[in-house]
LOROPA-683934 format. One record per atom (N, C-alpha, C): residue in three letters; x, y, z. Coordinates in steps of 0.1 Angstrom, whole numbers, plus 5000, padded with zeros to 4 digits. Example, Ala and Ser with C-alpha at 12.3 -4.5 7.8 and 13.67 -1.06 7.14 Angstrom:
<sites>
ala513249435078
ala512349555078
ala513249675078
ser512849785071
ser513749895071
ser512950005079
</sites>
This chain:
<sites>
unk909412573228
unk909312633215
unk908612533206
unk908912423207
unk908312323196
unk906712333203
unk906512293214
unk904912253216
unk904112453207
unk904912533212
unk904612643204
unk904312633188
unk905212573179
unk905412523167
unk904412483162
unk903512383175
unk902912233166
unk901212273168
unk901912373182
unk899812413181
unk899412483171
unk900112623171
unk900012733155
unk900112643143
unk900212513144
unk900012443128
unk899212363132
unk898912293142
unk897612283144
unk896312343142
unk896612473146
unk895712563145
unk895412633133
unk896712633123
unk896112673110
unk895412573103
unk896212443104
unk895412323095
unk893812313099
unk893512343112
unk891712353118
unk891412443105
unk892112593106
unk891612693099
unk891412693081
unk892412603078
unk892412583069
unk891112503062
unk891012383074
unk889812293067
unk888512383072
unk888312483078
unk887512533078
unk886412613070
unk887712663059
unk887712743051
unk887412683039
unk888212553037
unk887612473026
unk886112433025
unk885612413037
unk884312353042
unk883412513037
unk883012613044
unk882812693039
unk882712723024
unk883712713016
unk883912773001
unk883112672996
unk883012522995
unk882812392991
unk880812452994
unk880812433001
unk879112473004
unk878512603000
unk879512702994
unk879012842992
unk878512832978
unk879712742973
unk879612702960
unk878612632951
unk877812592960
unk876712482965
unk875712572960
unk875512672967
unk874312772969
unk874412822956
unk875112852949
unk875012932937
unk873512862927
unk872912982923
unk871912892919
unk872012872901
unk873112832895
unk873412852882
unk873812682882
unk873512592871
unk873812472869
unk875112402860
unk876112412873
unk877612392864
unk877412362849
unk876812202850
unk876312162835
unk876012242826
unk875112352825
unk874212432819
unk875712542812
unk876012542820
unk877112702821
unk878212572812
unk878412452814
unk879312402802
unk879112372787
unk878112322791
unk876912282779
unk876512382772
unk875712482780
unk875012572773
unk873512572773
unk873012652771
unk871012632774
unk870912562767
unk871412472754
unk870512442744
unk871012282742
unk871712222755
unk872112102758
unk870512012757
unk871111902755
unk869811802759
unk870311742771
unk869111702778
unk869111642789
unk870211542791
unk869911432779
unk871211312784
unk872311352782
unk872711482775
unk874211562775
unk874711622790
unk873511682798
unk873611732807
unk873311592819
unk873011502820
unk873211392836
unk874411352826
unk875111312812
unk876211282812
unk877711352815
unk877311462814
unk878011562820
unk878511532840
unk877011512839
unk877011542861
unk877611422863
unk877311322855
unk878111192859
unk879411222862
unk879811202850
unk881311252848
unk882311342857
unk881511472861
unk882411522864
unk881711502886
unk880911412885
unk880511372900
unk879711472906
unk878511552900
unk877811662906
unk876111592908
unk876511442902
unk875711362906
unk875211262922
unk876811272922
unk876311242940
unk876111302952
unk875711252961
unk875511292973
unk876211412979
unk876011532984
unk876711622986
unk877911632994
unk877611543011
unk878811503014
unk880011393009
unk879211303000
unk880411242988
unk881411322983
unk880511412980
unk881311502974
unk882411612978
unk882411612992
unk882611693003
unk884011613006
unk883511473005
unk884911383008
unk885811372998
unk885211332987
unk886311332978
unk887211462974
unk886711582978
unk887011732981
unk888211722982
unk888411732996
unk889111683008
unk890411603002
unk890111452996
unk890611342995
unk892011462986
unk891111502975
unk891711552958
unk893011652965
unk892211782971
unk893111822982
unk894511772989
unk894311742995
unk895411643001
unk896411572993
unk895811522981
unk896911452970
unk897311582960
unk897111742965
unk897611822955
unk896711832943
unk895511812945
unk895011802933
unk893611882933
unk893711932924
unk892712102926
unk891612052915
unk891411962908
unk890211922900
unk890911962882
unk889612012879
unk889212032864
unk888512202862
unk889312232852
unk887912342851
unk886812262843
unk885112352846
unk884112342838
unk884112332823
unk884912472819
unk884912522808
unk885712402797
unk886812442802
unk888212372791
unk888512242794
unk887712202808
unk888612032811
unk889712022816
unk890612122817
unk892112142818
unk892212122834
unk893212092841
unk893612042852
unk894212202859
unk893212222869
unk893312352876
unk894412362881
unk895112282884
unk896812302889
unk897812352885
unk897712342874
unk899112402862
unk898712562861
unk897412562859
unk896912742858
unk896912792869
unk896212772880
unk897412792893
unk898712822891
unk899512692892
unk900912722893
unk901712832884
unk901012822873
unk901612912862
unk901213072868
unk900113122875
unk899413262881
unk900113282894
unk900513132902
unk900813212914
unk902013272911
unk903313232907
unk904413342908
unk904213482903
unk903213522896
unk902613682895
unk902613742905
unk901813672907
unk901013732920
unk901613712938
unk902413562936
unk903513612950
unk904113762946
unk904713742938
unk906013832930
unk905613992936
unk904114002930
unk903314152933
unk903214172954
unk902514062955
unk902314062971
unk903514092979
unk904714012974
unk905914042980
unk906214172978
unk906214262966
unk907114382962
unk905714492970
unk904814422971
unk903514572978
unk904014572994
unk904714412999
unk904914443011
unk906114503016
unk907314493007
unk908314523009
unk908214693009
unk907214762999
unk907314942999
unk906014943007
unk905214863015
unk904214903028
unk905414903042
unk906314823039
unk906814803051
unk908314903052
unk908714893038
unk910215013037
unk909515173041
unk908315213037
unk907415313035
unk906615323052
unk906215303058
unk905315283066
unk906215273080
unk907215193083
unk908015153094
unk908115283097
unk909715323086
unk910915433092
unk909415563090
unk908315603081
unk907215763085
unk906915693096
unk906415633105
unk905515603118
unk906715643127
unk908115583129
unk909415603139
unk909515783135
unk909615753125
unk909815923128
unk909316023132
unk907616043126
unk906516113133
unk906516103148
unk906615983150
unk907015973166
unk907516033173
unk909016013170
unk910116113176
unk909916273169
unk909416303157
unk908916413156
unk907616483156
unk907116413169
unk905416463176
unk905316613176
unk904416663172
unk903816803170
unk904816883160
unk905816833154
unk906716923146
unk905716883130
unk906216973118
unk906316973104
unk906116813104
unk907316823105
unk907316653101
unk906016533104
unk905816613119
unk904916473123
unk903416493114
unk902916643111
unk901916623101
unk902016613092
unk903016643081
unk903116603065
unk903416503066
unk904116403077
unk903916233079
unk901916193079
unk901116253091
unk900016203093
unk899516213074
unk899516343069
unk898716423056
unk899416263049
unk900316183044
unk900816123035
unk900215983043
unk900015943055
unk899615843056
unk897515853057
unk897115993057
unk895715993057
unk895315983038
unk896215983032
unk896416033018
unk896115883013
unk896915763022
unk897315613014
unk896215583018
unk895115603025
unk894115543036
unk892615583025
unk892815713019
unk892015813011
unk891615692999
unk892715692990
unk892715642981
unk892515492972
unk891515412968
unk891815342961
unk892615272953
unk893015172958
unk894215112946
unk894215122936
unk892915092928
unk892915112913
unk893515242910
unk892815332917
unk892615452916
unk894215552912
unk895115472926
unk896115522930
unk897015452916
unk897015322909
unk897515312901
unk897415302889
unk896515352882
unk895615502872
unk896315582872
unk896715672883
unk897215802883
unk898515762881
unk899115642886
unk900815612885
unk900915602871
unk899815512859
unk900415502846
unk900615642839
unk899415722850
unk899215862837
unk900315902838
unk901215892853
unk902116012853
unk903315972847
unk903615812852
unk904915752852
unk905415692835
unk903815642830
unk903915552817
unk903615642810
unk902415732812
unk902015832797
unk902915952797
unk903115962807
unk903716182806
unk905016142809
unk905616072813
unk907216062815
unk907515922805
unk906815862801
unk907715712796
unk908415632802
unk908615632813
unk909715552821
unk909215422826
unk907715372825
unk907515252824
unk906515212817
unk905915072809
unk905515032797
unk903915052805
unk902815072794
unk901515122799
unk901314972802
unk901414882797
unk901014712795
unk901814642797
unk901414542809
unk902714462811
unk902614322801
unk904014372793
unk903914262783
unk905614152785
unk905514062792
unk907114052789
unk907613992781
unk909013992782
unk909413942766
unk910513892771
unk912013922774
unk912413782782
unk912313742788
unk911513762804
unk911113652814
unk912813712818
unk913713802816
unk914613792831
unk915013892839
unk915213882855
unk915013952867
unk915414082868
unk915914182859
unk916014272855
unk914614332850
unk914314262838
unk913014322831
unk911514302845
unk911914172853
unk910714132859
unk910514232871
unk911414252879
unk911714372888
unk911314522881
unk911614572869
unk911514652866
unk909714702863
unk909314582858
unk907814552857
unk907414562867
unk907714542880
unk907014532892
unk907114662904
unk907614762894
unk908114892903
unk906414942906
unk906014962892
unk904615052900
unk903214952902
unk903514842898
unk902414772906
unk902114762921
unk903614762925
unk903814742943
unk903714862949
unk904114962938
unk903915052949
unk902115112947
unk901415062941
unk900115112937
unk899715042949
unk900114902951
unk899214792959
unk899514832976
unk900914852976
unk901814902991
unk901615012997
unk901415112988
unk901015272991
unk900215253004
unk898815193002
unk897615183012
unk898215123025
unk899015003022
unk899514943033
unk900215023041
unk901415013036
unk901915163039
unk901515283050
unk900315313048
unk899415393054
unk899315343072
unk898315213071
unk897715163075
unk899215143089
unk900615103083
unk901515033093
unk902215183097
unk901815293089
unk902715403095
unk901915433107
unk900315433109
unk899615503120
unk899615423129
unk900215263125
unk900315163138
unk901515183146
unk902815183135
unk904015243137
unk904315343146
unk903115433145
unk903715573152
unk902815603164
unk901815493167
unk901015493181
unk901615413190
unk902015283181
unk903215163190
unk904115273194
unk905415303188
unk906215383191
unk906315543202
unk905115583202
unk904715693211
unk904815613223
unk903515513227
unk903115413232
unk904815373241
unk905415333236
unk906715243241
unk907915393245
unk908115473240
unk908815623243
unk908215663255
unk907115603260
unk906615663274
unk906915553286
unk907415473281
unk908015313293
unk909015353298
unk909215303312
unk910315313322
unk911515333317
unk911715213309
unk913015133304
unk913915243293
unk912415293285
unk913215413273
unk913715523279
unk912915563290
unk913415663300
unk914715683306
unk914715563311
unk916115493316
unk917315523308
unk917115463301
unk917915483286
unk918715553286
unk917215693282
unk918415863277
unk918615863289
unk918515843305
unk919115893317
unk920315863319
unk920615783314
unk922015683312
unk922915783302
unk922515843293
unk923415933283
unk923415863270
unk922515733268
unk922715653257
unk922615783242
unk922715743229
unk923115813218
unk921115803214
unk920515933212
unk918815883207
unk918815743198
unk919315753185
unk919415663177
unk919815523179
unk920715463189
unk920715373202
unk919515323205
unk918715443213
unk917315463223
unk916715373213
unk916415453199
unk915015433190
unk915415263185
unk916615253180
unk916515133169
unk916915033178
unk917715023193
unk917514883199
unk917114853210
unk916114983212
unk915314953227
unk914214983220
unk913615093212
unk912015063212
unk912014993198
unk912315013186
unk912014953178
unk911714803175
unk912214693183
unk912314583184
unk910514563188
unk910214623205
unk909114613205
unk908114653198
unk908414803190
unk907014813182
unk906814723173
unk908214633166
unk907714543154
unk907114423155
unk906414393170
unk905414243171
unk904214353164
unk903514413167
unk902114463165
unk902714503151
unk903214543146
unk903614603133
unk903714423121
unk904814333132
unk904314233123
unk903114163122
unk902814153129
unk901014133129
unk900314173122
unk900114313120
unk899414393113
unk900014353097
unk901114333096
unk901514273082
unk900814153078
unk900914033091
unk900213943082
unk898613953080
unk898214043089
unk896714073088
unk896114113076
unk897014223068
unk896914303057
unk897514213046
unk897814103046
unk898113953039
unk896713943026
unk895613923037
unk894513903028
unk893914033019
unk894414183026
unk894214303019
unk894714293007
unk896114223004
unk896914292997
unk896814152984
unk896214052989
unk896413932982
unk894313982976
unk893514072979
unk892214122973
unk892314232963
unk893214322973
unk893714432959
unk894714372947
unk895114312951
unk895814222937
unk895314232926
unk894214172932
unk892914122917
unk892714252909
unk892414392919
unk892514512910
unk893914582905
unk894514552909
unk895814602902
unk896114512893
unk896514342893
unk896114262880
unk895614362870
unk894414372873
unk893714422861
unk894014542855
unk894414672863
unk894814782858
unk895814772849
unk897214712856
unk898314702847
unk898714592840
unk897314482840
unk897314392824
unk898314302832
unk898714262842
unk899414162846
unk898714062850
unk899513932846
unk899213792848
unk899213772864
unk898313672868
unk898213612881
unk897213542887
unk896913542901
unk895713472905
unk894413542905
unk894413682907
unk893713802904
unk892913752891
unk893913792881
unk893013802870
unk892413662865
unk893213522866
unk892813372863
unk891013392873
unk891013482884
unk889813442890
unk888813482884
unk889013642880
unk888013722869
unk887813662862
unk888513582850
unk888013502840
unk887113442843
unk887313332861
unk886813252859
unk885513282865
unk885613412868
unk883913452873
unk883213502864
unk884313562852
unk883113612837
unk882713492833
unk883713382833
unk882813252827
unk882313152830
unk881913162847
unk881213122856
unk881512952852
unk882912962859
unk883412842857
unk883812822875
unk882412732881
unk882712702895
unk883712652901
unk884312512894
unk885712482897
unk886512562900
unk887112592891
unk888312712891
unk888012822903
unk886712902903
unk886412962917
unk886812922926
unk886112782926
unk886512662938
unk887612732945
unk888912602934
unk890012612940
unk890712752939
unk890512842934
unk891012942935
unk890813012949
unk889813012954
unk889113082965
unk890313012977
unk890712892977
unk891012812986
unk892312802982
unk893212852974
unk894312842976
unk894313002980
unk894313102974
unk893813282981
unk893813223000
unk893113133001
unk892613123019
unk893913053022
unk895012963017
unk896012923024
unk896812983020
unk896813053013
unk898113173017
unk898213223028
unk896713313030
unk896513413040
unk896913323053
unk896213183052
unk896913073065
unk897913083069
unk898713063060
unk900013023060
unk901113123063
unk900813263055
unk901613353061
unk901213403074
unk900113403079
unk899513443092
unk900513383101
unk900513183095
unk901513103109
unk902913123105
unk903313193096
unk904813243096
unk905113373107
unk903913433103
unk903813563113
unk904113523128
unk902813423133
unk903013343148
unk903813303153
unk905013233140
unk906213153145
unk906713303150
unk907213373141
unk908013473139
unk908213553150
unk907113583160
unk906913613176
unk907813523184
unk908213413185
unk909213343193
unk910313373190
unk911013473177
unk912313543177
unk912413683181
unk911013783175
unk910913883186
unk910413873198
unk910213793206
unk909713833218
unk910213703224
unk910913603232
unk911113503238
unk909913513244
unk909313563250
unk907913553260
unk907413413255
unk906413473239
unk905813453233
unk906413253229
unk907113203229
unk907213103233
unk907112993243
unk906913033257
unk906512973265
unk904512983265
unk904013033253
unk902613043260
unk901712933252
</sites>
């Protein structure tokens, strides 16, 4: 189990600097002149190399590449262009938004998605198993914005039951949860979708093995059968597909951010692309990438408690 452990973190830390390496050079290509975009067109020259100096867009490219790296490693995400301000704290201040949202889209993709896929299953060709398919081709249909648009008209404008604009006011877990009812399910709905049709092909898939057969021959109780002989196995590909849809749900963010006026990493990035503030892109882009890392190798570990196999490989 440990050599297991230390490769999948081996193997994310590869992925991770890979990804930095990439962003750092894409960044590169842009053909707009940090300086210019701080300054402004109407800088003078010695404002603008005093600028490059300063903030080091004057050296060498892999200089720059190192000290990257270096800043990285000591926790340290730079400067914005714009304001000067130390990219860390506005980070830190956006990520809890936006975990907060990711967590609550995955919790109603996965409460939503598991139990319609197990069920359509066991209820193949009945009612059930197509107004299951119709509700998960429905989450597949629809855009997030789109889908949570329609949630403020129905939920915030025509019923009142939740605020059009997320504004908070005391910051406690009551009001914060309460705030986060229709963003998650705007963002989860699609997931949702996506884990019920995996759900319910794993699970058909595994109702046709020896072992489930065996089962009911034995007289076992169905509900027995389903929740500790097949369900266990359909939830490796089911957790998979969770962390896969990691980076889905951490992209639609940025559009739901913005529908429902909530704080996060989403919207700090918009800003920072209306105001073509490269830094902030920078690090923003690259902490977005070690999330998706990182929950991916929680996902990998997570295989060595469902499946013992999966630890010897």
């Amino acid at each position: 189990m440990a050599r297991f452990v230390v490769m999948r973190v081996l193997s994310a830390t590869l992925i991770v600097l890979a990804v930095v390496t990439c962003v750092f050079f894409a960044m590169r290509l842009v053909p707009a002149d940090p300086a210019e975009v701080a300054l402004g067109d109407y800088a003078s020259a010695e404002a603008l190399a005093d600028f490059r100096r300063q903030a080091g867009l004057d050296r060498p490219l892999l200089e720059q590449y190192v000290n990257l790296l270096s800043e990285l490693a000591r926790g340290d995400l730079g400067r914005s262009i714009i304001s000067n301000q130390p990219i860390a704290p506005q980070i830190a201040d956006a990520f809890p938004h936006t975990l907060s949202l990711a967590f609550g889209a995955l919790l109603v993709a996965a409460a939503i998605g598991i139990p319609l896929g197990v069920v359509t299953a066991v209820r193949r060709g009945t009612w059930i198993d197509f107004m299951g398919r119709v509700v998960a081709l429905m989450g597949l249909s629809f855009p997030a914005f789109y889908i949570g648009i329609v949630l403020l008209v129905v939920f915030s404008v025509w019923l009142g039951w939740f605020p059009v604009i997320h504004s908070p006011r005391t910051g406690e877990l009551g009001e914060t949860l309460y705030k986060l009812v229709l963003p998650s399910i705007s963002l989860g709905f699609i997931q949702a979708a996506y884990i019920a049709r995996l759900t319910r092909s794993t699970t058909l898939e595994t109702l046709g093995q020896d072992y489930v057969r065996t089962a009911f021959a034995k007289g076992l109780r169905p509900w027995k059968v389903y929740f500790k002989h097949t369900l266990r196995n359909v939830l490796i590909p089911v957790v998979t597909a969770i962390g896969l849809y990691t980076g889905a749900i951490l992209g639609g963010a940025i559009l739901t951010e913005t529908v429902f006026n909530r704080p996060g990493l989403g919207k700090l990035l918009i800003g920072a692309v209306a105001e073509r503030d490269y830094n902030l892109i920078q690090s923003g882009l690259i902490v977005f990438a070690i999330i998706v890392v990182v929950v991916n190798l929680l996902v990998d570990l997570s295989y060595g408690l469902l499946d013992p196999r999966v630890r010897h490989v």
